[in-house]
C-alpha positions as CSV (number, residue, x, y, z in Angstrom):
1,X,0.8,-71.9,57.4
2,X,-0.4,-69.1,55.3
3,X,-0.8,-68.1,51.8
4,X,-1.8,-64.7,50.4
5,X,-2.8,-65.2,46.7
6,X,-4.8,-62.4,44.3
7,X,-7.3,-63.8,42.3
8,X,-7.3,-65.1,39.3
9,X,-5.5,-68.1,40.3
10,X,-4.6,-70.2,38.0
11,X,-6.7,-73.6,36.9
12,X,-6.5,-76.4,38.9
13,X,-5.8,-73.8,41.9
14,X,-3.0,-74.0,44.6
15,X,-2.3,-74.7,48.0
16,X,0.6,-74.2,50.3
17,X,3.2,-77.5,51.0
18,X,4.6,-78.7,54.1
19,X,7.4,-76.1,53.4
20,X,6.0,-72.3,54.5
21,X,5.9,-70.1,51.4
22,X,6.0,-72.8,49.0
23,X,3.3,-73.2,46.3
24,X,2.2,-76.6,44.5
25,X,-0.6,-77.4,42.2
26,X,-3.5,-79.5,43.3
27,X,-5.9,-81.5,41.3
28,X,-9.4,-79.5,42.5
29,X,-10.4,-76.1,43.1
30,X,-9.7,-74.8,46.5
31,X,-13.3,-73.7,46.3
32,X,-16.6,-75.1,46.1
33,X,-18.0,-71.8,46.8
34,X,-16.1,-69.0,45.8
35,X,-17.6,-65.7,47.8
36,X,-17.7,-62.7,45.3
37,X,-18.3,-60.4,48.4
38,X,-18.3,-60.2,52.3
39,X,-21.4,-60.0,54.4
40,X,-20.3,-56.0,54.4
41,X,-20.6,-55.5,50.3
42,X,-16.9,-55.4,49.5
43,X,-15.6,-57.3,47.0
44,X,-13.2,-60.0,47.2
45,X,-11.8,-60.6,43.8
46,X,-8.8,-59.6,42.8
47,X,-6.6,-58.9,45.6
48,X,-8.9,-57.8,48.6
49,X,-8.9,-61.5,50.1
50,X,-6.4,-63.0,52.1
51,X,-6.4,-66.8,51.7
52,X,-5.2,-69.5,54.0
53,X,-5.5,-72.6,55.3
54,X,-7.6,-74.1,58.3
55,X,-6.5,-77.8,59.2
56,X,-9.8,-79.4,61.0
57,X,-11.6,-82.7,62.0
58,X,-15.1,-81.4,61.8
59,X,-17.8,-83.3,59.8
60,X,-17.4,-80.7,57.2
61,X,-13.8,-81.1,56.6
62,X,-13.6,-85.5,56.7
63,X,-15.9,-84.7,53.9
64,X,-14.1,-82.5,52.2
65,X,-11.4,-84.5,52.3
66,X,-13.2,-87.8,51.4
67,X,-13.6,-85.8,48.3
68,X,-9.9,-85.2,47.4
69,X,-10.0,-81.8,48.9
70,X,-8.1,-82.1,52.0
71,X,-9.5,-82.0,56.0
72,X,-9.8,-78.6,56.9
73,X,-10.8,-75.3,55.2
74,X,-9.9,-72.4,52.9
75,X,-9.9,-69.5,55.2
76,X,-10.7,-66.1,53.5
77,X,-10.0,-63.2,55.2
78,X,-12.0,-59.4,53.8
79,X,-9.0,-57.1,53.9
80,X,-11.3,-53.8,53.5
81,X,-12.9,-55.5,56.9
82,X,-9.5,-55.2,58.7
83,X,-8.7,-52.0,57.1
84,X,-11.6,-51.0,59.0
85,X,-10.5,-52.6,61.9
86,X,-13.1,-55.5,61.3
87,X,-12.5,-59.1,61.1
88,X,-14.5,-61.6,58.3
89,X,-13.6,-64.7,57.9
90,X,-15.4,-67.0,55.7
91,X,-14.3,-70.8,55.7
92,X,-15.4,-73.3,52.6
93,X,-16.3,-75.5,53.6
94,X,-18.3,-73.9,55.9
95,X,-17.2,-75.0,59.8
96,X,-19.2,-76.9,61.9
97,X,-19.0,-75.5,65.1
98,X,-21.1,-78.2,66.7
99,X,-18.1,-80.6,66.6
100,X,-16.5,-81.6,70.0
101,X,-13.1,-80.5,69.5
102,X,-14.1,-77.6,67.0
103,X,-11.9,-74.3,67.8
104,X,-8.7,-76.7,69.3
């Protein structure tokens, strides 16, 4: 599932339902962490971020979601990056790759 959202969002913050376009409200910020920039320089906010959602088991996410925040990540996509043909993709929380089924 994918949502594509321009900032500001509202308070409280979103997150797509079971049902593929659909948008609810949930009861915490989708980010800890909100990145104002890529690792390139461009800005994210408002409008050149593509947002989504990662379901995952790793550390990071059972975390996350002992917190309230679901298990997996916000995924945020640069789209100056891919309208220079690269790809960045930043995930809060931050993946840990060390886990034994990260990547499935």
């Amino acid at each position: 599932m994918r949502v594509e959202t321009t900032w500001p969002a509202l308070p409280g913050a979103c997150e797509v339902s079971p049902v593929l376009g659909m948008i609810v409200s949930v009861p915490v910020s989708i980010f800890e962490h909100k990145p104002e920039s890529c690792p390139f320089g461009h800005e994210l906010w408002p409008g050149r971020a593509q947002v989504s959602w990662k379901p995952c088991i790793c550390t990071a996410a059972r975390e996350g979601a002992e917190r309230g925040r679901g298990m997996g990540h916000v995924r945020v996509s640069c789209r100056t990056c891919h309208d220079q043909l690269r790809q960045t993709t930043f995930y809060e929380p931050p993946h840990d790759i060390r886990h034994h089924q990260a990547g499935v």
